[in-house]
C-alpha positions as CSV (number, residue, x, y, z in Angstrom):
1,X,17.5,-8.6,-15.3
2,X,18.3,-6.7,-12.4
3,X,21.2,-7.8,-9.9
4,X,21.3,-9.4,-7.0
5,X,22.7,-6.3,-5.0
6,X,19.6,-4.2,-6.4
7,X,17.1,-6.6,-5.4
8,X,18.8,-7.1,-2.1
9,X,18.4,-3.5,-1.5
10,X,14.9,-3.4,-3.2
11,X,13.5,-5.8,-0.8
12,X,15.0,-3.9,2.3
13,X,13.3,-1.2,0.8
14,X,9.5,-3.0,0.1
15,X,9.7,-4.4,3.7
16,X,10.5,-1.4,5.4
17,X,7.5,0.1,3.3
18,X,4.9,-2.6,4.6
19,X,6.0,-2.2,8.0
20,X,5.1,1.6,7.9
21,X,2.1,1.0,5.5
22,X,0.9,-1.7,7.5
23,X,-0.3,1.1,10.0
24,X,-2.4,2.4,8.3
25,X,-5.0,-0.5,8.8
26,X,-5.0,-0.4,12.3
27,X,-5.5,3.7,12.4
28,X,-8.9,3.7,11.7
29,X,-9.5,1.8,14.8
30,X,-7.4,4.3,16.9
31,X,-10.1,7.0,15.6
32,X,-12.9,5.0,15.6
33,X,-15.6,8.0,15.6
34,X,-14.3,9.6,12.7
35,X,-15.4,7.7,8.8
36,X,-13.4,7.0,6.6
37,X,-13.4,10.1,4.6
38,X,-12.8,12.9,7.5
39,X,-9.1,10.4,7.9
40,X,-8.6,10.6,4.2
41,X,-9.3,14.1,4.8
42,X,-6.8,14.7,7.9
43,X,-4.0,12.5,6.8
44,X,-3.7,13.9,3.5
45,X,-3.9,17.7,4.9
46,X,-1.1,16.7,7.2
47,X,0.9,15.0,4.5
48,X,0.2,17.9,2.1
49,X,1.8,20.1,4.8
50,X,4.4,17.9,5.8
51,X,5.8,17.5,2.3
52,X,5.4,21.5,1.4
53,X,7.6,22.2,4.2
54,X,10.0,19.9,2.8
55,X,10.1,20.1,-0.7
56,X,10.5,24.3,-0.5
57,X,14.3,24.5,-0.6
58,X,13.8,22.3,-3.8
59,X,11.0,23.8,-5.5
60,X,12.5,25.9,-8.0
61,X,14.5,23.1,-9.1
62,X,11.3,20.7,-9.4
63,X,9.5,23.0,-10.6
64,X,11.8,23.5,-14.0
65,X,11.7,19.6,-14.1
66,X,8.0,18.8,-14.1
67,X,5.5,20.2,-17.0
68,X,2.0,19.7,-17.5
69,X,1.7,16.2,-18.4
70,X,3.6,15.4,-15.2
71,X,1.0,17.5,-12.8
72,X,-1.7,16.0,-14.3
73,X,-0.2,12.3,-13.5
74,X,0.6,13.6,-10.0
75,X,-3.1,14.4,-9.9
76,X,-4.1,11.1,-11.0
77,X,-2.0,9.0,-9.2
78,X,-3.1,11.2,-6.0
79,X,-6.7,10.0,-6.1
80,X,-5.8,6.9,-7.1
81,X,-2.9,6.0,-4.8
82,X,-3.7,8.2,-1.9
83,X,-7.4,9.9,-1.6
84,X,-9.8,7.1,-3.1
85,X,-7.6,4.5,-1.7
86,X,-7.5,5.2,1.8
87,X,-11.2,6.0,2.2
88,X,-12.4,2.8,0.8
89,X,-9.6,1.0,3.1
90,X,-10.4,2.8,5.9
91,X,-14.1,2.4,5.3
92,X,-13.6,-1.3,5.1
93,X,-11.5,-1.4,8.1
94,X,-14.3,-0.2,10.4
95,X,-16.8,-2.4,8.1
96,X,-15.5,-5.6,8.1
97,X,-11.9,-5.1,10.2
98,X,-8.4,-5.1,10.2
99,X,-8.2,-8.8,8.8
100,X,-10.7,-8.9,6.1
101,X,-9.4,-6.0,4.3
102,X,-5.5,-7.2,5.1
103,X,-6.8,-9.9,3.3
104,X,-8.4,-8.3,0.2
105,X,-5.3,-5.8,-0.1
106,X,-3.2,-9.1,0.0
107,X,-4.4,-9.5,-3.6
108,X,-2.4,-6.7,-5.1
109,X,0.8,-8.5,-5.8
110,X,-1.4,-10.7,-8.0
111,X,-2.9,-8.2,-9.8
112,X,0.3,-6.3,-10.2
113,X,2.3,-9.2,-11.3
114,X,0.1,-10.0,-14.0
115,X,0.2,-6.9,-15.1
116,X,3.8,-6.0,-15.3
117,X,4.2,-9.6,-17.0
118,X,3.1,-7.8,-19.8
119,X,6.0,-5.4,-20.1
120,X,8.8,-5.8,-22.5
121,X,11.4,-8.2,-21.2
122,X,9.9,-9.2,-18.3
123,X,10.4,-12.5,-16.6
124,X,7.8,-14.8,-18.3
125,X,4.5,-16.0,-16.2
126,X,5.6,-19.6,-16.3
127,X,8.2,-18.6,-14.0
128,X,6.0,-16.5,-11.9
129,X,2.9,-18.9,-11.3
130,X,4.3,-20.7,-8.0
131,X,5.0,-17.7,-7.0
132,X,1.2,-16.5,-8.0
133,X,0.4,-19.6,-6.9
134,X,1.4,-19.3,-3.3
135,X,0.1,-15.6,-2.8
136,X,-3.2,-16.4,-3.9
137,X,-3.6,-19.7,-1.4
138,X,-2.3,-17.3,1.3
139,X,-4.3,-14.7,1.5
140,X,-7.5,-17.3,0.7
141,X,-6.9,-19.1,4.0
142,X,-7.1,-15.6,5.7
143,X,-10.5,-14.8,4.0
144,X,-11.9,-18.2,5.5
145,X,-10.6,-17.9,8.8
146,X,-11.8,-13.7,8.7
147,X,-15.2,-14.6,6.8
148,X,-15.8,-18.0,7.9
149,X,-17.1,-17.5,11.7
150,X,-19.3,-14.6,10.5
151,X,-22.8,-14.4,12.7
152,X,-25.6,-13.7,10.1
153,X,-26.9,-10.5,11.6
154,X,-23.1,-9.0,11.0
155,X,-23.1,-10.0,6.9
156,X,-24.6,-6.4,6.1
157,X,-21.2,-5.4,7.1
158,X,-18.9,-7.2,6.3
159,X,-20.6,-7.2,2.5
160,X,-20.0,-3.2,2.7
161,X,-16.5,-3.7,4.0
162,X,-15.9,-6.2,1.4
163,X,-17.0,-3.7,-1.6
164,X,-14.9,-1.0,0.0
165,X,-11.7,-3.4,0.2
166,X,-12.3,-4.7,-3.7
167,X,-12.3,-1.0,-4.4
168,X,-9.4,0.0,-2.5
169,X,-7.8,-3.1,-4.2
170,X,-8.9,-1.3,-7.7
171,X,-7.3,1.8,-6.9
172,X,-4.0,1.2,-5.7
173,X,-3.7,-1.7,-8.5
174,X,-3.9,1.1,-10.7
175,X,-1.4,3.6,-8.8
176,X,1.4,0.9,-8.3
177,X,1.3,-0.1,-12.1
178,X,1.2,3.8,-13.0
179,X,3.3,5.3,-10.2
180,X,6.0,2.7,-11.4
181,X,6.1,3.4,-15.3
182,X,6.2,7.3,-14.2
183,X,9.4,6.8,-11.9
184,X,11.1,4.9,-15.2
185,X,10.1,8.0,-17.4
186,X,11.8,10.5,-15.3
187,X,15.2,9.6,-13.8
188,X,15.7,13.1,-13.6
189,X,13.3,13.3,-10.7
190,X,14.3,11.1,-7.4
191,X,11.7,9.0,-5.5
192,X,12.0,11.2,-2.5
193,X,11.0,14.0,-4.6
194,X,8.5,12.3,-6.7
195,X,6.7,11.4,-3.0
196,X,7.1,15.1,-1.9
197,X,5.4,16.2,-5.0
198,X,2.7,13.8,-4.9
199,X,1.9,14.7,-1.2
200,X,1.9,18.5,-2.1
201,X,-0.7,17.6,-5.0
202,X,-2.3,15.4,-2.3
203,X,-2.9,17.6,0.4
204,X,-4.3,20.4,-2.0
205,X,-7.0,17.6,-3.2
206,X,-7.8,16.7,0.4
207,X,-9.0,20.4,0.9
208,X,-11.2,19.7,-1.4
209,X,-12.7,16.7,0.4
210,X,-12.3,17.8,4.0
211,X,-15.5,20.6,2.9
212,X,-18.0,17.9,2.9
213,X,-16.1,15.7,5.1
214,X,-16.2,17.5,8.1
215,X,-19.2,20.1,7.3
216,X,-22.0,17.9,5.8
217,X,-21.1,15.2,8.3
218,X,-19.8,17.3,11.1
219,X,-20.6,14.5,13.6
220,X,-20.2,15.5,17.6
221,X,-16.2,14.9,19.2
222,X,-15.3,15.3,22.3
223,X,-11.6,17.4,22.5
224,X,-9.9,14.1,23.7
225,X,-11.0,12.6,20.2
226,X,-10.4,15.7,18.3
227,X,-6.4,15.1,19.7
228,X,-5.9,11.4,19.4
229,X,-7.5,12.0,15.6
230,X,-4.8,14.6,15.2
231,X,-2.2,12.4,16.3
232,X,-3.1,9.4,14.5
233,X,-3.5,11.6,10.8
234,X,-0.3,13.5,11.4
235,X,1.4,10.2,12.3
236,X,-0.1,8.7,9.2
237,X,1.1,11.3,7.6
238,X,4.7,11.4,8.4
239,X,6.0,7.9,9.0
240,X,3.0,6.1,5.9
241,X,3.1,8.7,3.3
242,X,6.6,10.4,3.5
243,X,8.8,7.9,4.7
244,X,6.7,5.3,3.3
245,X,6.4,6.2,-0.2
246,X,9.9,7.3,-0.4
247,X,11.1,3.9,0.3
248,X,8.8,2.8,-1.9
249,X,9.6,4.5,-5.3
250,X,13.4,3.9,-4.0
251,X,12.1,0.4,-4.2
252,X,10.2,1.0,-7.5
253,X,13.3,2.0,-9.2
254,X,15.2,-1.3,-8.4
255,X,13.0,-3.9,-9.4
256,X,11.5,-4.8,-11.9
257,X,7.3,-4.0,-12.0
258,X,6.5,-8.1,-11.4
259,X,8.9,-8.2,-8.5
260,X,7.5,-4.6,-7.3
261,X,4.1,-6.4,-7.1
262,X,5.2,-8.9,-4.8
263,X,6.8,-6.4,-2.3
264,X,2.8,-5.4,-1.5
265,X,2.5,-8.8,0.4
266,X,4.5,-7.1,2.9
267,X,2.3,-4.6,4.2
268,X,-0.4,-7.4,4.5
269,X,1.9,-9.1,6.7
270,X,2.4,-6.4,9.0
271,X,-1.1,-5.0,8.5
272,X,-1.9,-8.4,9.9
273,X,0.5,-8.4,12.8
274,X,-0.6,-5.2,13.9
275,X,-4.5,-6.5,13.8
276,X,-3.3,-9.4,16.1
277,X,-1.7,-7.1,18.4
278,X,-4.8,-4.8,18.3
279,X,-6.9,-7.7,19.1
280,X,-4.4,-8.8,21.9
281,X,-4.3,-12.9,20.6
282,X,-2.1,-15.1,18.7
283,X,-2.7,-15.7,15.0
284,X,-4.8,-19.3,14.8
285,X,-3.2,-22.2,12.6
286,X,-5.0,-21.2,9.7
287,X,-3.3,-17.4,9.9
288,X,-0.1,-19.1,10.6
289,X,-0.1,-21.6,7.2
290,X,-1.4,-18.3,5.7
291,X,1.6,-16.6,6.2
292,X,4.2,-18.7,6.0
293,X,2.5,-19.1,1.9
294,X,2.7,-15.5,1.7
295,X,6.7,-15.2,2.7
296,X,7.4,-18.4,0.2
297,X,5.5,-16.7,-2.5
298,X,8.3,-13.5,-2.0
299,X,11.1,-16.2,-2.0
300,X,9.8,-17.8,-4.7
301,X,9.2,-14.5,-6.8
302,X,12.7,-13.3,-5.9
303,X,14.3,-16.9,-7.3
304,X,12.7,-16.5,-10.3
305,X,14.3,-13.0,-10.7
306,X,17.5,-14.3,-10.5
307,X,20.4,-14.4,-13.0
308,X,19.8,-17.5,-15.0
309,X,23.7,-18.5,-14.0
310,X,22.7,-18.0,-10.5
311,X,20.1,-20.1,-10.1
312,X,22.0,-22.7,-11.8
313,X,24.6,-22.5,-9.4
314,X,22.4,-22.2,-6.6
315,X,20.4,-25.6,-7.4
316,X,23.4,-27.8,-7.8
317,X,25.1,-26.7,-4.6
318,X,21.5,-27.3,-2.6
């Protein structure tokens, strides 16, 4: 059972993560002409780039600490985490926007939760299920109030958006649950590291994909374009996948894999702040009820992580 100082930190470290993440479902709207593959494409290039330049004073260091079985996970969790996730989101974002596939993504910390529930010692699912509970009543009031007012000529769509976001929701289930069982095997290695290596590996897959993305489907930008998609990739790039995933493996490796599920909900709050302040309006009564369950389903998951002595403690002083 972790303490309370490392979940304290942990959570820090999960929210700052959302907040960064978060911006990521508002870019494909700030590069609207491009599809969601040629952004895959750009971001990862950049963050390949970014995190060569950075992990070079350390690479013979890393490099005696990783073998074979450890590239081919980087490669795995690459796809899975990075490439294939972030086309299907961003496809999904310019399908069916920023609110729809906030909500679908919401559904991660379930899936996760469940998942590490499983694991040897972990806190049992009784204890979890208001906390499930909560999450999954959430993020369901956002898909009524996204889906809900939908005009029928728009429901081609918004169907394709909502098959890219289930797969997106696929793939990153899969890279949490795997990125997070890989940090525990290798304390050698630090988070920060483990996110430069995985961007190095990242942006050496996304030359594969930028071939076809921006040959087959070369499309027609005007230079104004071709700069604000440069700037909205390389800032992708820095502040979502370095920053971002350093905070969250530093996260990873101080919770426990059912609370690390729950610190997703956090970039679909910000994701969904971001939307509203795209879309210049308040969020309606519905988003607000939404989020509110989405916060209490963190408390609620956090309680449950507690020391048994401290919740006891806690519940006869309140």
């Amino acid at each position: 059972m972790p303490s309370t100082n490392r979940i304290i930190l942990g959570l820090l470290c999960g929210m700052a993560a959302g907040a960064l993440w978060g911006v990521v479902f508002v870019a494909p709207e700030l590069a609207r002409p491009f599809n969601g593959m040629q952004l895959a494409a750009g971001r990862f290039l950049a963050y390949g780039v970014i995190a060569a330049a950075l992990i070079t004073p350390h690479w013979k260091r890393l490099s005696a600490l990783i073998g074979a079985k450890e590239w081919w996970a980087l490669i795995v969790l690459s796809l899975l985490g990075n490439i294939i996730y972030y086309i299907f989101l961003a496809s999904a974002v310019q399908f069916g926007g920023v609110a729809m596939t906030s909500l679908v993504i919401g559904f991660l910390p379930v899936a996760v939760t469940i998942i590490g529930s499983r694991d040897k010692g972990a806190v049992p699912f009784a204890r979890l299920a208001p906390s499930l509970l909560m999450s999954a009543a959430g993020v369901g009031l956002v898909g009524w109030q996204s889906l809900g007012g939908t005009a029928p000529g728009e429901m081609k769509g918004q169907l394709i958006g909502l098959a890219c976001a289930f797969a997106a929701l696929g793939s990153w289930t899969a890279y949490a649950v795997s990125n997070s069982r890989w940090l525990a095997r290798l304390p050698h290695v630090t988070g920060q590291d483990w996110s430069l290596l995985t961007g190095v590996v990242t942006g050496a897959l996304a030359l594969v994909i930028a071939i076809p993305a921006f040959l087959i489907r070369p499309g027609h930008f005007a230079p104004d374009e071709w700069m604000r998609f440069i700037a909205v990739v390389s800032g992708m790039a820095l502040l979502a996948s370095i920053v971002g995933n350093a905070l969250w493996n530093r996260m990873s490796r101080l919770l426990p894999l059912t609370l690390v599920g729950q610190m997703i909900l956090f970039e679909t709050l910000f994701a969904l702040l971001y939307g509203f302040l795209w879309e210049q309006r308040l969020p309606t009564a519905l988003e607000y009820v939404a989020m509110v369950l989405v916060v209490g389903s963190v408390i609620t998951c956090i309680w449950a992580h507690r020391p048994p002595a401290q919740r006891v403690i806690a519940s006869k002083t309140s």
